[in-house]
SEBAZA-287120 format. One record per residue (C-alpha): residue number from 1; residue in three letters; chain; x, y, z. Coordinates in Angstrom, 3 decimals, always signed. Layout:
SEBAZA-287120
    k    r  c        xx        yy        zz
  NUM  ala  A         X         Y         Z
...
end
This chain:
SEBAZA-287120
    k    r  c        xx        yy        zz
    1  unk  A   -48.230   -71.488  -124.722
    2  unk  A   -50.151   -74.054  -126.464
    3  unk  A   -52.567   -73.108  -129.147
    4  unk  A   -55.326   -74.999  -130.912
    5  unk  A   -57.200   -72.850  -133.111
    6  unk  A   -59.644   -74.383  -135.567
    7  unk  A   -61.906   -72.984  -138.392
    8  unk  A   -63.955   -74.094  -141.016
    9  unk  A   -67.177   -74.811  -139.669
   10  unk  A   -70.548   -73.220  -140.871
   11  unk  A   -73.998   -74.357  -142.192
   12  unk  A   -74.221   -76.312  -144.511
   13  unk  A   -77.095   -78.259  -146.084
   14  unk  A   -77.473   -82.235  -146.290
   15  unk  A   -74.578   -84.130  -149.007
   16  unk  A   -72.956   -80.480  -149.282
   17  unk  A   -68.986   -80.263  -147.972
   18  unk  A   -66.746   -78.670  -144.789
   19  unk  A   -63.025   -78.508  -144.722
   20  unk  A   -62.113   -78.131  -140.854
   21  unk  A   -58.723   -76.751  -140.021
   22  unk  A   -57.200   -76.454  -137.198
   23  unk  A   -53.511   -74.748  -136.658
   24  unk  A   -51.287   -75.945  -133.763
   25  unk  A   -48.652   -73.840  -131.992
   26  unk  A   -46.502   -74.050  -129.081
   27  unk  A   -46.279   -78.099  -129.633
   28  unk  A   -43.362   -79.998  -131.218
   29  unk  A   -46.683   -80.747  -133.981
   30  unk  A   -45.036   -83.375  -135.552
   31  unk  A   -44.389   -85.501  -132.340
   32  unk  A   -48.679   -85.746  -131.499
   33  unk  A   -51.106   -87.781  -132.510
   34  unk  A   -53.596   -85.292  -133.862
   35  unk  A   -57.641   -85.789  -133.725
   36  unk  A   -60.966   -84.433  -134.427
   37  unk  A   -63.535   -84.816  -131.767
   38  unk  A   -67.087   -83.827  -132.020
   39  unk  A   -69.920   -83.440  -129.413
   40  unk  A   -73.676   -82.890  -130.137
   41  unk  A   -75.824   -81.232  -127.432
   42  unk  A   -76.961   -84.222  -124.656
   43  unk  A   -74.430   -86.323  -126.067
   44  unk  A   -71.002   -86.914  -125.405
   45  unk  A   -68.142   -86.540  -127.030
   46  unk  A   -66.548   -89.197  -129.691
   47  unk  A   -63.742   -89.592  -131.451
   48  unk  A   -64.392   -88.459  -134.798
   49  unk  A   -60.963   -89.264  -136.539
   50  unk  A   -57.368   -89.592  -135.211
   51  unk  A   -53.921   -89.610  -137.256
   52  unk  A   -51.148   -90.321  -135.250
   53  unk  A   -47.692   -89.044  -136.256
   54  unk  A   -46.847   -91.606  -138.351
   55  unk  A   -49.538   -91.270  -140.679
   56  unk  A   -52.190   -93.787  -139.684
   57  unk  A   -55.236   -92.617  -139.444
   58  unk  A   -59.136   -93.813  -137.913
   59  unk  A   -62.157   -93.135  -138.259
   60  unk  A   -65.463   -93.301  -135.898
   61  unk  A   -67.285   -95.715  -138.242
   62  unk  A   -70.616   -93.279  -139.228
   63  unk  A   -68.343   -90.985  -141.078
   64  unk  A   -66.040   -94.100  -142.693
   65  unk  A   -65.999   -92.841  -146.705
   66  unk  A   -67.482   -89.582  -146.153
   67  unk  A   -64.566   -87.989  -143.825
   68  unk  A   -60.610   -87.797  -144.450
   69  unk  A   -58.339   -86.773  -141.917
   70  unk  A   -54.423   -85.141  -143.406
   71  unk  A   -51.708   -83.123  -141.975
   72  unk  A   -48.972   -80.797  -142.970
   73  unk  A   -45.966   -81.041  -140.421
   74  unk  A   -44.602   -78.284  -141.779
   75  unk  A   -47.129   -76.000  -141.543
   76  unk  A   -48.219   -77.823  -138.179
   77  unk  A   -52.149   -77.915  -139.097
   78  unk  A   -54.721   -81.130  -139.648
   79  unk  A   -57.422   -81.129  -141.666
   80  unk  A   -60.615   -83.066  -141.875
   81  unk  A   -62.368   -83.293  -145.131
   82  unk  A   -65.981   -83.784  -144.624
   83  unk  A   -68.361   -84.570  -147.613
   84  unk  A   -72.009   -86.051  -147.820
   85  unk  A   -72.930   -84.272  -144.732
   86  unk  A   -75.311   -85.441  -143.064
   87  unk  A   -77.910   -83.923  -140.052
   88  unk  A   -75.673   -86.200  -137.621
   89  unk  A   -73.206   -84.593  -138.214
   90  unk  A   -74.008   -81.725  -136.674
   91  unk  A   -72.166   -80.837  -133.863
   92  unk  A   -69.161   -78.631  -132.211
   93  unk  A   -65.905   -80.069  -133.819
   94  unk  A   -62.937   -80.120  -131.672
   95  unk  A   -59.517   -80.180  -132.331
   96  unk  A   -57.300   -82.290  -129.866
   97  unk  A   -53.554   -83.218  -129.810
   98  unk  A   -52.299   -85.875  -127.917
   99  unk  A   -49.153   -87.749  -126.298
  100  unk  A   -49.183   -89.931  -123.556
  101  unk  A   -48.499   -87.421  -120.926
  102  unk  A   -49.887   -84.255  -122.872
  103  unk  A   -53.668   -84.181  -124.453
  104  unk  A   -54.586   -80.519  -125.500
  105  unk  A   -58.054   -79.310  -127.015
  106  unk  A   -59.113   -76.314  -129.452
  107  unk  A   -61.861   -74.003  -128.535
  108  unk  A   -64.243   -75.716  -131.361
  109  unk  A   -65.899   -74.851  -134.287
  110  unk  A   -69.785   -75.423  -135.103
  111  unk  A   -70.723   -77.563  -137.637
  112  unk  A   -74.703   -77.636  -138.719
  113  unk  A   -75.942   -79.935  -141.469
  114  unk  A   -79.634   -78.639  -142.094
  115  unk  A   -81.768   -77.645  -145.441
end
């Protein structure tokens, strides 16, 4: 059984700091391309950041600078750094792990950038 399970998320006030984890089971971890996805309410989802198994990593280009995006294979989890939050930001953060025939989601975790 696949498992996506990310944490992290909270309220946080404008230029202040989230670490999102999320912690993958039931997946060969180091095989997927692993993302963060975010979605505001009345908007749709984006890509927020994506690093694929080798390493490489993107980023959507609001959060360019502000956001990193890491992983452990060995302890099969990704993490996205977030600093100099901004209201934007806010939104439910989704974990996602992909391969071309498999694309899996977390449950989310909200993230709310307000003073």
């Amino acid at each position: 059984q696949v498992q996506l399970v990310e944490s992290g998320g909270g309220l946080v006030q404008p230029g202040g700091s989230l670490r999102l984890s999320c912690a993958a089971s039931g997946i060969t971890f180091r095989l997927y391309s692993m993302g963060w996805y975010r979605q505001a309410p009345g908007k749709q989802r984006e890509l927020v950041a994506r690093i694929t198994s080798g390493g490489n990593a993107n980023y959507l280009d609001s959060v360019k600078g502000r956001f990193t995006i890491s992983r452990d294979n060995a302890e099969k989890i990704v993490i996205l750094q977030m600093n100099s939050l901004k209201p934007d930001d806010t939104a439910l953060y989704y974990c996602n792990a992909q391969l071309p025939l498999n694309n899996y989601w977390g449950q989310g975790t909200q993230v709310t950038v307000s003073s």
